[in-house]
Residue, then its C-alpha position, 0 to 999 in steps of 0.5 A: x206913248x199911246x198905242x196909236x203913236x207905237x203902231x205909227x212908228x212899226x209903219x204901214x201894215x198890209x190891208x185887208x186887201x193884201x192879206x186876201x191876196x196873198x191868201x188867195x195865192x197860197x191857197x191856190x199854189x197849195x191845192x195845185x200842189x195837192x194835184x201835182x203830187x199825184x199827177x206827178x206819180x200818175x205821169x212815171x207810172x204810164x212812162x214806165x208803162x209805155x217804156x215796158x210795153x215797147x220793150x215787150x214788142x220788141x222781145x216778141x218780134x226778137x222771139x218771133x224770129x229765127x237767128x236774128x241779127x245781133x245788129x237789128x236786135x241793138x237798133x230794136x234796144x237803141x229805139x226802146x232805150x232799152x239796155x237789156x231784155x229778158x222774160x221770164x216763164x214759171x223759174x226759167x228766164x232767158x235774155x232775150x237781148x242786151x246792148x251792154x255787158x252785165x251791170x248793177x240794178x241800182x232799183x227794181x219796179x214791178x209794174x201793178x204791185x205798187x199802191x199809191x203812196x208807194x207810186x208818190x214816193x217812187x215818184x219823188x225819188x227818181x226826180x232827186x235821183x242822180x243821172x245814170x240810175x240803172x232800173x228794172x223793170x218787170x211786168x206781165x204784158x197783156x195776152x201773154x202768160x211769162x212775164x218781160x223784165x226790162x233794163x233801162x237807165x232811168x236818166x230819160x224819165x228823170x228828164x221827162x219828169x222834170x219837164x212834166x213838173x216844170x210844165x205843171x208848175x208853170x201852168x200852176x202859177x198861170x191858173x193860181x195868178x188868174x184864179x187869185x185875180x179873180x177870186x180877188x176881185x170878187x171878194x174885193x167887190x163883195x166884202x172889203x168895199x163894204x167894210x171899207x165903208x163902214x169904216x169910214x162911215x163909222x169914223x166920219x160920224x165919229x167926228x160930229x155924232x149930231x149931224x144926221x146927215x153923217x148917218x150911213x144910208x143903208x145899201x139894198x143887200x139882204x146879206x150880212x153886210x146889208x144887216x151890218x149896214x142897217x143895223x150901224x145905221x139904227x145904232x147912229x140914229x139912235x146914238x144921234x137922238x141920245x146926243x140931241x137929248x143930252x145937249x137938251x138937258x144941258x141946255x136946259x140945265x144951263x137956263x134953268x141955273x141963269x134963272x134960278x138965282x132971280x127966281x128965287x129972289x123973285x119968289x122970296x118977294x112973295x114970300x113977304x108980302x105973303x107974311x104981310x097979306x097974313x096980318x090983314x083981318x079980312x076973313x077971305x084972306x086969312x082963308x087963302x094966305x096959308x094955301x098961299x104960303x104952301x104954295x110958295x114954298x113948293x115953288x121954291x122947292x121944285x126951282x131946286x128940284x129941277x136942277x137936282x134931277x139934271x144933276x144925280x135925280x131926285x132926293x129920297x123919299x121923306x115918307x110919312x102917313x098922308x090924308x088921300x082926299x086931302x092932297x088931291x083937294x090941295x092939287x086941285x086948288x093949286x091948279x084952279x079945278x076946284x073952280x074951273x068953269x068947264x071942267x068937272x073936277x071930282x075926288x074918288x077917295x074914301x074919307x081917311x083913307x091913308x097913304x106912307x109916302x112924301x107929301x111934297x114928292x106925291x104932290x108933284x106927281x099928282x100936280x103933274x098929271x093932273x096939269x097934263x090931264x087939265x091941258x089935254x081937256x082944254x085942247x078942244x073948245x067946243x062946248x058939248x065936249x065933256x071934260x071930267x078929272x077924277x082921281x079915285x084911290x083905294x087899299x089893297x092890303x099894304x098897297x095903295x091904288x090912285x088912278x087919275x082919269x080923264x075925259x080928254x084925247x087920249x095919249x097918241x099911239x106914236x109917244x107910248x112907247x117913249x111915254x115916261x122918256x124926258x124930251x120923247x113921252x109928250x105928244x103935246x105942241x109945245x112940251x118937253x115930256x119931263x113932266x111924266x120923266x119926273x113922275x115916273x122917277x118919283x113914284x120908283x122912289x117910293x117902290x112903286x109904279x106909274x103906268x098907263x092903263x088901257x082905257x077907251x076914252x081919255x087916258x088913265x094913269x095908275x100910282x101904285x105905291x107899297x107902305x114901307x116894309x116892318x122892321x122886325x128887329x127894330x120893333x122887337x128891340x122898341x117893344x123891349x125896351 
């Protein structure tokens, strides 16, 4: 059972949309909270404020007045909801009125003194408070210098506070709804309609990665969604031609293995009448059947080599000391420069010069070039265009130096970049760019280095090739014995 299958069976999950939602609200719900707190302790403080200032009024007017009537001072406390009012001045205190017998003081607040954590949790406190609560309160009103104790039940501001909050939540959740809307949308607009589309994008190119047209066209945003969309569709692009490239090589595979058994065959004929061709005495013949030979053999070769590199690349390097000018007289044979009408063929190459490498394998890289060079000469038929090969090659110390020149076009600025790429280094009608990919790989198994040199007319590539390092402890122990 796959994880798939197992997400399947837990059934459908909230999407991205939700949780934002969700989000979104808890968020607001919490900020609201963090402002109700304090609003909360902030409405008991200016009640409390309030209640103790009309009572202060009413002390003053019952302390302004001679003999007031014990009626007109209970409809003053009645108005106030006050149950009793004293003021005090230095260690003297006097009541000043009261509306009921003596009761117990269940809490005491002094106006001013309180901080604000103080504040939030007296706040708290009379909002889970039971109804009847008796408490006092003391202040010093303003321009007066004794200070009003007031007694009051603490009921009425229990239920004002409550109202307070239960206006306060409901408006909470009205600006929390409104603003998680909002937010909502606009996020749903500028991230999860994206995302979306990148993932659908990304699962329909999932299904046929070949089909171009399955590429997501990138949107004009310069964010990091517009990045995102630009670089998924590079990587498609990219993804699409490496894909293109694979089925090519498998086509390619495929055909050469259909025609590699009559080739073969076919070559083998040869072969034969080669061998026949090597008992006729004519002098002329006898010169040209041994080059014959090699060159069916090389044939076979490479009809083996071919499907070798599609498969796990090229055999290793059975390296041995080669003449220089020799090979290149050899490539220049085989390709028919030695005699070609137009084109100036010449061999740069000390006499006995020396190379350790493989003969077969440094011969198809220089036939390889060579062939590249000799077709891009022939591209232009005019007859004042000069068309010279050359290939010079030199010793550096354990180094060898072979650079195959030409006078032709030049490689295109546009396959640089992709030159020793199969199927992408060819800027040739009609090629398949594996040619250079072979060379390039063969040259790497000798240690060494196929590159373009930057060259003003025509295209210079350049082989260099290390002789193979000394074992010392194997010639040690080969001297001592």
């Amino acid at each position: 059972m796959g994880p798939d299958t197992e997400e399947w069976r837990r059934g459908p999950r909230p999407g991205l949309g939700t949780k934002l939602l969700v989000l979104t609200v808890v968020f607001v719900m919490l900020s609201e909270v963090l402002i109700f707190v304090p609003s909360i302790a902030n409405f008991r403080d200016n009640w409390l404020k309030d209640a103790h200032r009309n009572a202060s009024v009413a002390a003053a007017i019952i302390a302004g007045t001679a003999n007031v009537p014990e009626q007109l001072k209970m409809r003053l406390l009645e108005a106030t909801d006050t149950i009793a009012i004293a003021h005090r001045e230095g260690n003297r205190r006097r009541l000043i009125a009261m509306a009921a017998p003596p009761t117990m003081v269940d809490r005491h607040v002094e106006l001013g003194n309180e901080t604000v954590f103080q504040s939030i949790v007296a706040a708290f406190d009379t909002l889970f408070a039971p109804n009847g609560r008796i408490i006092r309160v003391t202040a010093m009103p303003e321009g007066r210098h004794e200070e009003v104790d007031v007694v009051f039940d603490e009921t009425q501001l229990r239920q004002d506070m409550l109202a307070y909050a239960r206006n306060i939540l409901g408006l909470s959740l009205v600006i929390s709804m409104m603003t998680a809307m909002l937010v909502y949308i606009s996020l749903r607009w500028l991230f999860v309609r994206p995302v979306r589309r990148l993932a659908h994008a990304m699962a329909d190119f999932a299904e046929d990665p070949e089909d171009e047209e399955r590429t997501i066209v990138p949107s004009r945003r310069s964010d990091e969604i517009g990045e995102a969309e630009r670089s998924l569709a590079a990587m498609q692009r990219q993804l699409t031609d490496t894909m293109v490239q694979r089925r090519r090589l498998a086509e390619l595979g495929m055909a050469v293995s259909k025609i590699n058994h009559d080739l073969r065959n076919l070559l083998a004929s040869a072969q034969l009448f080669s061998d026949r061709l090597a008992m006729v005495p004519d002098p002329t013949v006898q010169r040209f059947v041994p080059k014959l030979v090699r060159a069916l053999d090389r044939a076979v070769g490479y009809t083996s080599g071919v499907l070798a590199y599609g498969r796990s690349g090229e055999a290793p390097p059975s390296r041995r000391l080669i003449d220089v000018a020799r090979l290149a007289t050899d490539v220049g044979e085989g390709l028919g420069l030695d005699a070609h009408p137009n084109i100036d063929f010449r061999i740069i190459v000390s006499e006995g010069m020396e190379i350790d490498a493989d003969p077969d394998q440094l011969y198809r890289v220089l036939m390889n070039l060579c062939r590249n060079a000799m077709e891009a000469l022939e591209s232009n038929p005019h007859e004042a265009v000069v068309r010279r090969l050359a290939i010079a090659a030199e010793r550096a110390g354990s180094v060898v130096r072979i650079v195959v020149s030409d006078t032709g076009p030049g490689v295109p600025d546009a396959v640089r970049q992709n030159l020793f790429q199969p199927f992408q280094g060819n800027g040739r009608r009609g090629g398949t760019g594996l040619g250079l990919a072979i060379a390039a790989e063969l040259v790497r198994a000798h240690g060494g280095s196929l590159v373009l040199l930057d060259s003003s007319t025509g295209a210079s590539f350049e082989i260099t090739i290390p002789d193979r390092p000394i074992d010392l402890a194997s010639a040690r122990r080969a001297a001592s014995a």
